[in-house]
C-alpha positions as CSV (number, residue, x, y, z in Angstrom):
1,X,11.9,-3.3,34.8
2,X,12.3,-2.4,30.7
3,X,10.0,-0.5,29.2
4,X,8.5,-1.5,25.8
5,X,8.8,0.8,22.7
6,X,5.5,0.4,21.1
7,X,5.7,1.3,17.3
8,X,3.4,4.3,16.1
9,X,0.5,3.7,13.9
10,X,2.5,4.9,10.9
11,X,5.4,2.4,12.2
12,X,3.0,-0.4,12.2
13,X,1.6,0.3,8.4
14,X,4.9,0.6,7.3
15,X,6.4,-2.7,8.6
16,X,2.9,-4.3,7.2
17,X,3.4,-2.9,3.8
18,X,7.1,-4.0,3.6
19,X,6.2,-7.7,4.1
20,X,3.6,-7.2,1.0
21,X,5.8,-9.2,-1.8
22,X,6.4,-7.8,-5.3
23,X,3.7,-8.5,-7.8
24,X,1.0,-8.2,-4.5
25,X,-1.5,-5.4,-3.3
26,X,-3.4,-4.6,-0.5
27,X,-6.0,-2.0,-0.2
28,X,-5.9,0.8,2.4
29,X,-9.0,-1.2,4.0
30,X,-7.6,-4.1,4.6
31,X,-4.4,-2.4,5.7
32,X,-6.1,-0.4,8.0
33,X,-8.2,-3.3,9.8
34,X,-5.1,-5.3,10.2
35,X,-3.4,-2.1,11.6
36,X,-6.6,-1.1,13.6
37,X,-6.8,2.1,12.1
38,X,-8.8,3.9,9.0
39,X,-7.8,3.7,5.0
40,X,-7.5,7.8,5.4
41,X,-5.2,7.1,8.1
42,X,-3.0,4.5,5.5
43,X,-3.2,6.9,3.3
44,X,-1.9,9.6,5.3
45,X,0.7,7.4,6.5
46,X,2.0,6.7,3.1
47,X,2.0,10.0,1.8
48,X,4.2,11.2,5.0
49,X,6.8,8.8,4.0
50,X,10.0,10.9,2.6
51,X,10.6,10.7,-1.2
52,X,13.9,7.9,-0.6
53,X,12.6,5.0,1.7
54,X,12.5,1.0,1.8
55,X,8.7,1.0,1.8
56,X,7.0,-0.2,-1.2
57,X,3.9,2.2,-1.1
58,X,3.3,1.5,-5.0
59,X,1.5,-1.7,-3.3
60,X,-1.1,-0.4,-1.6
61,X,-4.0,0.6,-3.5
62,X,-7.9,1.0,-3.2
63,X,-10.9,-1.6,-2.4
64,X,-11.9,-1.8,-6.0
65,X,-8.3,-3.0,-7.2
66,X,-7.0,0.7,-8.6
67,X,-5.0,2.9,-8.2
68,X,-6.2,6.3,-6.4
69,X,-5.8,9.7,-7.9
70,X,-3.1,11.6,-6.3
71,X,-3.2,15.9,-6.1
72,X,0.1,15.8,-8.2
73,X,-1.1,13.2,-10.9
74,X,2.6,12.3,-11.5
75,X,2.8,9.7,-8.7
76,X,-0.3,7.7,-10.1
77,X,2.1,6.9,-13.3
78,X,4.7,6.1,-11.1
79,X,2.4,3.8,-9.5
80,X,1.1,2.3,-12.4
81,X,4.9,1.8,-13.7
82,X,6.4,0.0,-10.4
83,X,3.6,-2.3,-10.3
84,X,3.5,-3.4,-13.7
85,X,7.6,-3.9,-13.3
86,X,6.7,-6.4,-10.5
87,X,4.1,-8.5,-12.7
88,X,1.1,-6.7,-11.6
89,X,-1.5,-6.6,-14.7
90,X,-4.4,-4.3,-15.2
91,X,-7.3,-4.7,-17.1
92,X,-9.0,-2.5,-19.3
93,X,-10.5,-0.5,-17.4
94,X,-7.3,-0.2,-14.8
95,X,-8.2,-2.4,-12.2
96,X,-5.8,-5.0,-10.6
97,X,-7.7,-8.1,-10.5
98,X,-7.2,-8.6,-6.4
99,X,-7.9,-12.6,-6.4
100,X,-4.5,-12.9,-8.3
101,X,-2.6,-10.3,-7.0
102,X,-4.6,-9.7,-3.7
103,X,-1.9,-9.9,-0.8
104,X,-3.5,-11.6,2.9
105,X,-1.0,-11.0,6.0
106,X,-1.0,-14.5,7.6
């Protein structure tokens, strides 16, 4: 008999996120429910990853198409930056219009 490794919450938003392509978002929501966990625990998830790693984090942002304020302000730049690298626009009043750039897992 082989025993199954089941991923870890964290494992299972991670591989989620990494099939989000460039110029696409997802909110922590949506994440979550897919996952079948909370958008705190996305959140917490992403935050936990280490500074160098394959996951594109920048992609995930909140249910009203912006990017959420960070403790050390820097990263919310960075955010803002990587997006708009991969063809992600934002309006004037920074909010990622999610019907064009709104990412649905199959």
């Amino acid at each position: 008999m082989t025993e199954e490794k089941t991923e870890s919450p964290y494992q299972r938003i991670y591989t989620l996120v990494k099939q989000i392509p460039p110029g696409y978002v997802c909110s922590y929501g949506c994440l979550g429910q897919k996952v079948g966990c909370t958008a705190r625990t996305v959140g917490f998830a992403l935050s936990a990853l280490p500074a160098r790693n394959d996951v594109p984090w920048q992609r995930i942002v909140n249910s009203k198409g912006m990017i959420s304020p960070r403790a050390d302000g820097g990263s919310n730049l960075l955010q803002r930056d990587l997006l708009e690298i991969e063809g992600v626009c934002f309006d004037g009043t920074n909010r990622i219009d999610l019907n064009a750039h709104g990412w649905s897992f199959p």
